[in-house]
N, C-alpha and C positions, 0 to 999 in steps of 0.2 A: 192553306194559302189559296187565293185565288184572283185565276187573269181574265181579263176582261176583255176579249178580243171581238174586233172590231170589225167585221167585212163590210166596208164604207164600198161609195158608189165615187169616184175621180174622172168620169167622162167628161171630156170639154176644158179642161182643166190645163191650159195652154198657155196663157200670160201670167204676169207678175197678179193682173186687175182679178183675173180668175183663181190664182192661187190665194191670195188674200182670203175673197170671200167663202174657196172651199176651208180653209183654214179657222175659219170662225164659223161654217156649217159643222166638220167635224169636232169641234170645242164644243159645239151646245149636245150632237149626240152625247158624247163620251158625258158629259156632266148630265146630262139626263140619265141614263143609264147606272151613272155611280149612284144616283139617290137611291135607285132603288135594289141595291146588294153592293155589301162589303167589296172593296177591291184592294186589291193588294199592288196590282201592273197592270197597266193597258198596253195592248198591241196593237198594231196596226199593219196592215199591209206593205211591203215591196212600193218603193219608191209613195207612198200614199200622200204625198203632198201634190202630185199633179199627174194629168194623163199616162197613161203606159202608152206612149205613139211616138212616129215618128215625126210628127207635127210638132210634139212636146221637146220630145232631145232637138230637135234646131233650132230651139229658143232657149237652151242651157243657159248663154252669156244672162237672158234675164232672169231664170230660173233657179237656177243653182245658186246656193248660198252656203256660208259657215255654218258652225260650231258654234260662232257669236255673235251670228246675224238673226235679223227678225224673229225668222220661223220658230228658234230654237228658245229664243224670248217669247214668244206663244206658248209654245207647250212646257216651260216652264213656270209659266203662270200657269197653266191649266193644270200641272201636277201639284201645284201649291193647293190651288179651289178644290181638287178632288181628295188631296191627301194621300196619292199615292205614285207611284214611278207610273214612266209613259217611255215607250219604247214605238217609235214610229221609224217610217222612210221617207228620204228625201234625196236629191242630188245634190250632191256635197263639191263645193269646189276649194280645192287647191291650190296656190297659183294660176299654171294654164291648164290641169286637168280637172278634170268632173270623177266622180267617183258615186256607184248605188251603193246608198249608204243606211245603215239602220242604226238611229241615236238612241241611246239611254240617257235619262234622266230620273233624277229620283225625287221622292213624293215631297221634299225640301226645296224641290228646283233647280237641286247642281247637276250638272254635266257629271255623270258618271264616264261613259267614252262613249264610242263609237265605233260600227263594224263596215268596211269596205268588200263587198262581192268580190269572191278571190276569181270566181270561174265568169265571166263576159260569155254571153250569149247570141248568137249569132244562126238561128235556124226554123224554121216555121214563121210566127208570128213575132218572135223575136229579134228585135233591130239595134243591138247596143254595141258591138265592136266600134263600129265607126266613130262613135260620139263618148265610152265611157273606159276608165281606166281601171285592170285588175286591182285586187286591195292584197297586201302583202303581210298582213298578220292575223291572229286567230281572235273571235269575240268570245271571250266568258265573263263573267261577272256572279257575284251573290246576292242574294236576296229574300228574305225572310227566311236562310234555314239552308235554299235549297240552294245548288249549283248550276247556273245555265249554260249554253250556249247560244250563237248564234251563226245560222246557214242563211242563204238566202237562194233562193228559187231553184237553179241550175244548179247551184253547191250540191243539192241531195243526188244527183248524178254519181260522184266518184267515194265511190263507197270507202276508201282507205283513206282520203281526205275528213269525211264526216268520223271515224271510225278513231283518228287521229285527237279530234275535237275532242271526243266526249269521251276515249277511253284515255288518252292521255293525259284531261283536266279533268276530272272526276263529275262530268256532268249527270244532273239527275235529269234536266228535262232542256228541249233542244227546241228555242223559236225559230221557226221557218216562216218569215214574210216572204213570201210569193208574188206574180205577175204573172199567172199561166191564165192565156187564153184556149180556148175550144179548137185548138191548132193538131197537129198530130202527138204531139208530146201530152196532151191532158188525158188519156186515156190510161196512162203508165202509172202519172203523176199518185193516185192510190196505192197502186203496189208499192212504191218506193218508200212513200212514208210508212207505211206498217214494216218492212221490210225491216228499213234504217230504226223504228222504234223499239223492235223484237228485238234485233241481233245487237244493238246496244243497250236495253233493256230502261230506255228514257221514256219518261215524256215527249212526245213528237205532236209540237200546236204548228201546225201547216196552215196557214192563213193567208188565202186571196182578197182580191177586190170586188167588187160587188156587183153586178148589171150581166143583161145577155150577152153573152159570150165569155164569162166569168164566173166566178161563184167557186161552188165545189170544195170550199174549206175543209179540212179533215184534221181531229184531234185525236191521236191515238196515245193508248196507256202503256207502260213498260212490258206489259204483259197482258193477252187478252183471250180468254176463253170461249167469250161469245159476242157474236160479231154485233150485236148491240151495244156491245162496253166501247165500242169506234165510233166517235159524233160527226156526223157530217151533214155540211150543209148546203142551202141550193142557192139560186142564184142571187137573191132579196137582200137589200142592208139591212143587217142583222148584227146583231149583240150577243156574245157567248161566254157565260162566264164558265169555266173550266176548271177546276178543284184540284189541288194540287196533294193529295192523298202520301206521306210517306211508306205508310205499311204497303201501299202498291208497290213498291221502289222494292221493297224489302222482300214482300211476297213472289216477288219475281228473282230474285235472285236468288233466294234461298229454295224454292223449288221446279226453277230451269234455268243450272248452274251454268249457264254460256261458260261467262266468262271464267270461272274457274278450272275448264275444262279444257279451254283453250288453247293451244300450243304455243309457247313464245317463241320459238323461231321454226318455220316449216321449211327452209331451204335446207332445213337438215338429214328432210326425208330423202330417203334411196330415191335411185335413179327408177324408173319404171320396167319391167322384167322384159330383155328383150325376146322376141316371137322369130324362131330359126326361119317358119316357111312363114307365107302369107295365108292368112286366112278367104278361101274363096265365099 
């Protein structure tokens, strides 16, 4: 199986006039790109339908849309023309709140669902409490075979959260659409996805936006022996297709037994040996 993910470039990307046209720039990549390898999913980046800015979230009311508005009639023609699912971002409204949201659809053009950012970011370069609402349920879905999930950006933070996702729903490979700028948090952002890939033993496609101050995509395997089998990319819009290998799944499980090994409840352990004196 294989996805097709997308590190597009969203700079300037501010009005309804601007979202339009980046919306039919990224339709001719992504159809470009299909012609030339099989695809199975396209991904796309953390909010990817317009700016990561605070200029952007204060124009939400023209920005934000449904589930069965415009945008989503877009990439539903565009998964029809490619022949395969499209999982993008956008800001999603609800009544009176806004939600980051990452859609699914499939290569037929129905609405599979949709995932809401359960953790709201608020730190470095990041500006979303004021303007966006937590999302209150988990994203999985299936897809040729395999079992996904879906994090988004900050989600890879709370390790018993992500840990919940994929060992509770039996995920084999976990999309992270992201929005990490060059802020104090991107230097981490690599440890965390190998981390989260290793110790739940998934697929981890970590996938940014494009342009300076951006980039940095990272795809890691369930399992990785040499640190060449980790793809990572730089700042440039760029196209990746990434192969979705089940004997990896397989091979990693069977020869670093995490999760078999694992304890199912550790509050059962003893208390720690108390120490009569202090140690000087």
């Amino acid at each position: 199986m294989n996805v097709l993910c997308c590190q597009v470039l969203a700079d300037g990307v501010v009005t309804r006039a601007d979202m339009e046209s980046h919306q039919q720039r990224v339709a001719g990549l992504v159809s470009s790109a299909c012609e030339d390898a099989a695809v199975d999913l396209v991904l796309l980046p953390e909010l990817s339908a317009i700016e990561y800015s605070g200029a952007a979230f204060e124009n939400l009311s023209e920005l934000a849309t449904t589930t069965d508005g415009w945008l989503c009639a877009s990439m539903s023609k565009l998964a029809r023309e490619i022949n395969a699912a499209v999982c993008f971002g956008m800001p999603r409204r609800e009544a009176e709140d806004y939600f980051i949201s990452q859609v699914l659809i499939d290569r037929d053009g129905l609405l599979l669902g949709f995932y809401d950012k359960v953790h709201i970011a608020q730190f470095g370069d990041s500006v979303e409490k004021p303007y966006f609402t937590p999302g209150n349920r988990v994203g999985v879905f299936t897809l040729g075979g395999f079992r996904f999930g879906i994090v988004i950006c900050y989600d890879i933070l709370f390790g018993d959260y992500v840990s919940m996702v994929a060992r509770g729903h039996g995920i084999d490979v976990m999309l992270h659409p992201v929005a990490f700028s060059r802020d104090g948090s991107f230097a981490s952002w690599p440890s965390f996805v190998r981390t989260r890939a290793l110790e739940n033993q998934v697929y981890w496609l970590s996938l940014n936006r494009a342009g300076s101050g951006w980039g940095g995509s990272i795809f890691c395997p369930p399992w990785f022996e040499r640190q060449t089998e980790v793809i990572e990319l730089d700042e440039s819009e760029t196209q990746q297709v990434i192969e979705l290998d089940r004997s990896q799944l397989e091979h990693a499980a069977k020869n670093y037994p995490i999760d078999r090994d694992r304890l199912g409840d550790y509050s059962s352990l003893l208390s720690p040996c108390a120490v009569s004196e202090s140690l000087d």
